[in-house]
Structures are given as structure tokens and as C-alpha cells.
N, C-alpha and C positions, 0 to 999 in steps of 0.2 A: 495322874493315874499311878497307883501301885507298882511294885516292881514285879509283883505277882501275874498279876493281868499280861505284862509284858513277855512273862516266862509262858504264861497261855497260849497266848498269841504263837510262841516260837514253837513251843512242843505242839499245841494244834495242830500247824500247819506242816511243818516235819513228819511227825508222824501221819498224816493223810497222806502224804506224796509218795511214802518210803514204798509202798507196794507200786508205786508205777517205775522205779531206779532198781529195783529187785527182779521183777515180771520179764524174764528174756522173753523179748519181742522176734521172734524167727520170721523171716521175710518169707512167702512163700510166691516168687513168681509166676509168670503175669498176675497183676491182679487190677480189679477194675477200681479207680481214685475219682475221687469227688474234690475238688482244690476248693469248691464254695464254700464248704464248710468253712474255710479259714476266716470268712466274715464274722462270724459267729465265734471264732476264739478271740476275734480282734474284740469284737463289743463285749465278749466277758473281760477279755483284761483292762478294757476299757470300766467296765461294772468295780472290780477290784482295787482300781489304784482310784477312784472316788472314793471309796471311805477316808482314804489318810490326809482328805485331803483340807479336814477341820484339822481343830488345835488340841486334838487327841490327849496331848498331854497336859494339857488343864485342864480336863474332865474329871469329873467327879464318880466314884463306881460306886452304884447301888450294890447289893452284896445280890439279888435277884438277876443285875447283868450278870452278873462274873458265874452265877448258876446255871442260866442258861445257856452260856457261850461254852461253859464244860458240856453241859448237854448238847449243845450243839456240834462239836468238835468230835465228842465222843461217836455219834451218827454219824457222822463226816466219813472220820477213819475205819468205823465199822464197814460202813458200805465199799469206801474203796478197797478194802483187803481182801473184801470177800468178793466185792465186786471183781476186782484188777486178775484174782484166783480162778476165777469162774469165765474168762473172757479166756485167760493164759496168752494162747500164742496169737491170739486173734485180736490183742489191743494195740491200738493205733490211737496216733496223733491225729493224724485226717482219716476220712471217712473212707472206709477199702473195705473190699472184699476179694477175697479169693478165690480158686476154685476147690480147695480145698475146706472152705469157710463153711462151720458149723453154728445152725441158729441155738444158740445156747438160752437155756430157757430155767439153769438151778442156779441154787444157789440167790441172792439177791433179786435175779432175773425173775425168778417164779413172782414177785412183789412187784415189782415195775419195771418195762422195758428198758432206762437208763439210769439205773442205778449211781454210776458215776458222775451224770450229771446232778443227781438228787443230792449227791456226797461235795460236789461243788457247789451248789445253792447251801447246803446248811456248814460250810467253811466260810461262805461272801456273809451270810447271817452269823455265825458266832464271832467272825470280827467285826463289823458291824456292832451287835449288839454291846461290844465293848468300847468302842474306838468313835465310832459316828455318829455325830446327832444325827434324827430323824429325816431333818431336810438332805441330808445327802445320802442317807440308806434308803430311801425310798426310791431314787430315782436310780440308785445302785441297783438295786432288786431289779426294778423295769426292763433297765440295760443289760441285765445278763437275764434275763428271759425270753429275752429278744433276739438277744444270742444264740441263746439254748435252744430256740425254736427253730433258729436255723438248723442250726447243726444237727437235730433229731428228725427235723422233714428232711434233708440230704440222705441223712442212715438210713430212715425211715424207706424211704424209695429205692435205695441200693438193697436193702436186703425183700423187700417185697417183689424186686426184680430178680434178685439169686431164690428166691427161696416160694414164694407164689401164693399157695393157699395156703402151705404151712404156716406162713410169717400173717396171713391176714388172721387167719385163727388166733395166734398167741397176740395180733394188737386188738385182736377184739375184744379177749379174755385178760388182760394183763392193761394197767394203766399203765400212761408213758414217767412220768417223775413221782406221784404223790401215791399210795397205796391207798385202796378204795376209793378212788376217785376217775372217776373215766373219762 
């Protein structure tokens, strides 16, 4: 593989994270936690550390990968900045909410209730599409959907508990990862 694709790979993933190292996270006590969720971070990094797990480096890059994995990345970090911006003081690792916690619905949100998760599916896909044969992106994808479904039924019910019809309204009108798809 190129030394290009490898500089991808770094700048990709760097700049997608840099809005969550920037994002002051302000604690607002008590607040209600869900620890379940952490299943769901476990199977995505479980999804993540399966792509390197071929011979990456004797791969051969079609100039169509290395296309799409910039598009890819590019999505990535779009969503999380705007995403991580739009969340502000209310992003979290595990699933909370507070009583100060506002159901945020601009920005990214207007497109899909978890935008960050969407912004993590197309980072596990543009490395992926550089780095993994098929037989281990496929089952990559599965694993962190599986994941991801934890962790969005968890939020899902913590904010349909803080927030009521409000929040049933916006998952009824707003799809959960994919925009136009419900």
C-alpha cells in the first residue's frame, strides 16, 4: 500500500476525533447514565480493530479505493464537527442525560437523530475500503451495527423518557443513521 493511503488513514482519523478533544464536555449533576451502552462501544472497537486484521500492507490500491475513502473521511469529519458543535455541552461517552439536557434537533440533527454514529460508520468504511479485503469489512460493518444499535436503543429510551412526545415527534420525522431512510 502507498505511503499516501497511510497518510489517509492518519489525517482521516485525526481530524474526525479533533472535535470531540476540543468539545468542553461541562458535567451537569445528577444526571440519569445508562452503563449498557458500553456493550455497544465494546462491539464497535471490536468492528474496528478487524479491518487491520489482513495483510493491509500487501494490498494493492485501486485509485477508486483511495477515492472513496477521501469521500468517506471527508463525511466522517463533516458530521462529527458539526455534529460534536450541535451536541456542545451535552456530548458524552456513555449515554446521560441531565436535567438540564436539551433535545437538540439543528445542525446535522435536522438529517439524522445520530449523526456521530453515521460519522463512525463512514471512518470503519473509509478505512475499510482502503485497508480490508471484503471478507473482513463485511463482518466489520455487521459488528459495529450491532453495536451501534445498542447504543441508539439505550439514548433512544433515555431521551424518549426526559423528553416524551417531543422526542417521539422528532424519531418519527427524522431517521436514526442514514438520511431519507426511516
Amino acid at each position: 500500500m502507498p505511503a499516501y493511503a497511510y497518510c489517509l488513514l492518519a489525517a482521516g482519523t485525526i481530524l474526525w476525533c479533533l472535535p470531540f478533544v476540543f468539545t468542553h464536555v461541562k458535567r451537569n449533576g445528577p444526571f440519569q447514565l445508562d452503563r449498557r451502552a458500553r456493550w455497544g462501544i465494546a462491539l464497535e472497537a471490536v468492528s474496528y480493530s478487524l479491518l487491520w486484521q489482513g495483510r493491509f500492507w500487501d494490498r494493492s490500491l485501486e485509485w477508486w479505493h483511495f477515492a472513496l475513502s477521501v469521500l468517506l473521511f471527508a463525511l466522517a469529519c463533516a458530521l462529527s464537527w458539526t455534529g460534536a458543535r450541535a451536541l456542545g455541552r451535552h456530548l458524552r461517552i456513555d449515554a446521560a442525560v441531565d436535567p438540564t439536557h436539551e433535545l437538540v434537533r439543528w445542525g446535522p440533527y435536522r438529517l439524522v437523530r445520530h449523526p456521530i454514529y453515521t460519522s463512525m460508520l463512514c471512518v470503519l468504511l473509509g478505512t475499510g475500503v482502503l485497508i480490508a479485503p471484503l471478507y473482513l469489512l463485511l463482518p466489520a460493518v455487521l459488528i459495529f451495527l450491532i453495536g451501534t444499535e445498542i447504543r441508539m436503543r439505550v439514548e433512544d429510551r433515555m431521551l424518549a423518557s426526559r423528553f416524551g412526545e417531543q422526542f417521539t415527534a422528532y424519531q418519527h420525522n427524522v431517521p436514526r443513521m442514514l438520511p431519507f431512510l426511516k
